[in-house]
N, C-alpha and C positions, 0 to 999 in steps of 0.2 A: 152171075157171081164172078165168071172169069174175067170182067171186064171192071167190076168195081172194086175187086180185091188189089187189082196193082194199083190202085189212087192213094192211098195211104205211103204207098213206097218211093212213089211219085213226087208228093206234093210239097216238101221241101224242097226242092229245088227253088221254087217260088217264096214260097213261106217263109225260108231264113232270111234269102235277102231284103224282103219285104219288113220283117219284124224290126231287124237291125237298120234301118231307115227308119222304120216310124217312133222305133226308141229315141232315135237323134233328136226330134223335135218335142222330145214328152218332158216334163218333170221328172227327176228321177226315181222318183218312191212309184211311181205309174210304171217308169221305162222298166224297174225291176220286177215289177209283178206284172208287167205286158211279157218280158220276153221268160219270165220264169213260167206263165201256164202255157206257152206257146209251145214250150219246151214238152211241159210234161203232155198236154194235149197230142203233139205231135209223135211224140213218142209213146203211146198209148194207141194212138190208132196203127203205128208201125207193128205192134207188137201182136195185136189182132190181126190184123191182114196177115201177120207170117202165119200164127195160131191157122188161120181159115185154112191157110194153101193146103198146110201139114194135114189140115183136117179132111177135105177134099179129097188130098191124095190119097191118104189111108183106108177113108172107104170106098177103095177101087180094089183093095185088097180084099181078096175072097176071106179070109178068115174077120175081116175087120167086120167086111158086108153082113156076114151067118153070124157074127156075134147082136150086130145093130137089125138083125131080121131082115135087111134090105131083100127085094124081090130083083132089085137092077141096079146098074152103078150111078150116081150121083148127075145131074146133066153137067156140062162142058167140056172139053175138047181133050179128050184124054193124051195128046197128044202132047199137049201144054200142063195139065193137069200131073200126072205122072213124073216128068223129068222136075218140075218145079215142085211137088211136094216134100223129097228129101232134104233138098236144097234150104226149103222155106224151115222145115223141123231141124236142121242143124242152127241155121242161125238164129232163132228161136233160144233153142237150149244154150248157142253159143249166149246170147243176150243175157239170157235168165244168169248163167254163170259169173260173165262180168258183172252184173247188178249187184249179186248177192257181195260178192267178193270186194265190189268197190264198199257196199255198205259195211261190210267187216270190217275192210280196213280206217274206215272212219271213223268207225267204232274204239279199235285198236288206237289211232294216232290219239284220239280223244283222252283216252283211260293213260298214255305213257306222259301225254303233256300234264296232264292234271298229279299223275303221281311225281313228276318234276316238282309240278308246282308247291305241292302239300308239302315239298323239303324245304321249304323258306316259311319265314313267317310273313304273314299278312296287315294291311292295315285296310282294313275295309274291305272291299271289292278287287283289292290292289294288291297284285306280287311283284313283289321288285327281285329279281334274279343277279346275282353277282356276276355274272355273266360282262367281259369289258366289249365286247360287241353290242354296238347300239341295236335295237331290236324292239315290240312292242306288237303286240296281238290280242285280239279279241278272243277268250277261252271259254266258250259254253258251258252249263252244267252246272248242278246244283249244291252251291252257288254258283252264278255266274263270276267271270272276273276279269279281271287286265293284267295281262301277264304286261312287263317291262325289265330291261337292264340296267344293270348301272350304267350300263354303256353309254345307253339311251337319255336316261336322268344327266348323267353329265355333259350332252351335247346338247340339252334344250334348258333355256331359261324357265324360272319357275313360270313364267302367264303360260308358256308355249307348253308346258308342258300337260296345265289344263286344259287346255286345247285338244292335243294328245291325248288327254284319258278323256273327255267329251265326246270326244270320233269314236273311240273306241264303244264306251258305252254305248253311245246308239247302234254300234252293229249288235250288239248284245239283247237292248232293247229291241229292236228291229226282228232278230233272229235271221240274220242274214247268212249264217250258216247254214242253215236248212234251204235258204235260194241257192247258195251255190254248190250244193249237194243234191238239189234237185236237179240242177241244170247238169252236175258233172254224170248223175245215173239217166238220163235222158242222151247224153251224148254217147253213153255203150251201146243205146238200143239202134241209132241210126246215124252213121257217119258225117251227114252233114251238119247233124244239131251241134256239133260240133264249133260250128261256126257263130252260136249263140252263147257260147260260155264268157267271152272276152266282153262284148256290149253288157252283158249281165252284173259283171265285176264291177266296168265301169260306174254302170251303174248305184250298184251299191255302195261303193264309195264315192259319189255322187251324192248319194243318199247321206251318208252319217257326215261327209264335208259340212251341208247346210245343218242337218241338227246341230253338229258340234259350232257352228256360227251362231246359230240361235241360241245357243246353250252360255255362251261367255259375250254374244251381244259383240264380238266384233270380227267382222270376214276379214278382216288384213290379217289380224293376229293368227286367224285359224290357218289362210295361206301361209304365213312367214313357218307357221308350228308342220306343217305336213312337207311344207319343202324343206326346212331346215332337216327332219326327222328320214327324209327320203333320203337327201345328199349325205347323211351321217350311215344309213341302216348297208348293212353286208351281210347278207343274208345266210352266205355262204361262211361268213365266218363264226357260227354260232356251232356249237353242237349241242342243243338241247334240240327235245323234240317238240315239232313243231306242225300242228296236223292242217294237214293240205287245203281243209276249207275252213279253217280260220282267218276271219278279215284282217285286215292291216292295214293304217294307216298310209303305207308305205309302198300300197300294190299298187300296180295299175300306172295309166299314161301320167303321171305326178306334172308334170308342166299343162299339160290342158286343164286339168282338175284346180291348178289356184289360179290358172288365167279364167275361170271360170268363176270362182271364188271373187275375184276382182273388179269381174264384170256380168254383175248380176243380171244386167239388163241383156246381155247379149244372148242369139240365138243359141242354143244347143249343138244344135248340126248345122249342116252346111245351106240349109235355103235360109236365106237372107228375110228380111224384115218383111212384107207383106205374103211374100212365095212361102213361108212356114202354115199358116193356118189353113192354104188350100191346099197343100202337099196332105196336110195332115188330112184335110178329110178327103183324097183318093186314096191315100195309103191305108187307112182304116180300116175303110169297106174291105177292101184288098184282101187284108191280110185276116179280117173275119171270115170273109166265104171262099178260103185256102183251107181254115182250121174247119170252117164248118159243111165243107165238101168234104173231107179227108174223113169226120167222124160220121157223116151221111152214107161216105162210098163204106166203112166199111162195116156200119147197121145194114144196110141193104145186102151186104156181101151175105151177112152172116143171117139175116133173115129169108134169104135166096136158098143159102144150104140148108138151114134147118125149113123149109118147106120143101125141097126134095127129098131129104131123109125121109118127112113122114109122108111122104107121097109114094115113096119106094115101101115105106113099111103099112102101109094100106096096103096097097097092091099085092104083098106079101101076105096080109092076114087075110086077106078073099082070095088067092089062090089054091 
């Protein structure tokens, strides 16, 4: 177990960079559910392997051992064992803490933008905010809706603006809020997943770009309407509240996304026209037997200790 319990803690290193390349070359409804279970997968095996160490350590503890009937301590190298058990149960609980806390507060920004919203009247699905800062977000929740300002409504022509509520909608449709909510509680558990949050966004605005293409039948208009709405939005000059993983037409690299928009035909990422589809099938493998080492190291980890506990606790009941 000492040896397959750090592969989990490990395997990011590989795995981020690895995901955030192969997203480059994907569709983006794929690149956002490639690097959104990558996220939580990886972050789930992180959270076990610390669960093991804590576990491990503990029962080396004599009161831990007489409670669990252990006859002997646990096998592996108490040496490594012991100093890494406290260590592994703080950040553990550190993890568990950030989680909860970030789900609260998403909960919280949720419940303060919607009680904004419920102060204006609606026309459909649609809040239009008096607000003279251009502005415009996708708001979860039942009903769903499109939050916008006047601000907004006044720096985009009536087509562009359908456009604008088309994006918007499929992040709704989509539920893109819950990827990038998966992605933001997967990055507390392990510092590098960190580096999976931005590809993810992209992505999904990515994502609702082409719907809302398909949705009004023209990719100019859709680019003129997210770069018009980009170069107008001040994000900073708004004071309503405005909760952290709600989409927006307006996040993310906005010039790659309508040169994208423009050129439908062009690569994704950066390998060039025949080098894409064999990149894609080494990166693949790649980045399957990264995630599926990482939850093999640490089923073995943990099928390692529970076969020495009840080999300690035999040995205790025939003594």
């Amino acid at each position: 177990m000492i040896f397959a319990v750090w592969v989990p803690l490990l395997m990011p290193l590989l795995a981020v960079p690895t995901a955030r390349r192969l997203a480059e070359s994907l569709p983006p409804r794929a690149a956002a559910w490639l690097l959104t279970g990558c996220a939580a997968a990886l972050a789930a095996c992180t959270a076990a392997a610390l669960g093991l160490l804590a576990a491990a350590g503990a029962l080396r503890l004599p009161p831990v051992a007489a409670l669990g009937h252990l006859s002997r301590s646990p096998a592996g190298d108490p040496a490594v064992t012991l100093p890494a058990a406290p260590v592994a149960g703080a950040l553990l609980l550190c993890c568990a803490v950030a989680v909860a806390r970030r789900a609260l507060r998403h909960r919280a920004e949720l419940r303060a933008a919607r009680r904004a919203a419920d102060a204006h009247a609606l026309a459909g699905d649609l809040c239009v905010l008096p607000d003279a800062a251009p502005d415009a977000y996708a708001l979860p929740g039942r009903p769903d809706r499109v939050v916008v300002t006047a601000g907004m409504l006044r720096a985009l022509p009536p087509a562009e603006r359908e456009a604008l509520f088309a994006h918007e909608r499929a992040h709704l449709a989509g539920r893109h809020h819950l990827f990038l909510l998966t992605g933001a509680l997967a990055a507390v558990c392990h510092p590098l997943l960190r580096g999976l949050r931005s590809p993810l966004a992209y992505a999904l605005e990515r994502w609702a770009d082409e719907s809302a293409a398909v949705r009004v039948g023209d990719r100019r208009l859709t680019a003129r309407a997210i770069g018009r709405a980009a170069l107008a939005a001040r994000p900073d000059a708004t004071t309503r509240p405005r909760p952290g993983t709600a989409p927006a037409a307006t996040a993310g690299p906005v010039p790659r996304r309508v040169a994208a928009l423009l050129t439908p035909d062009r690569p994704a990422g950066p390998a060039p026209g025949r080098a894409a589809p064999y990149a894609r099938r080494l990166i693949a493998p790649t980045l399957l037997a990264c995630v599926a080492f990482s939850a093999a190291a640490a089923v073995d980890a943990a099928a390692d200790l529970h076969q020495t506990v009840e080999t300690a606790q035999g040995e205790a009941s025939h003594g």
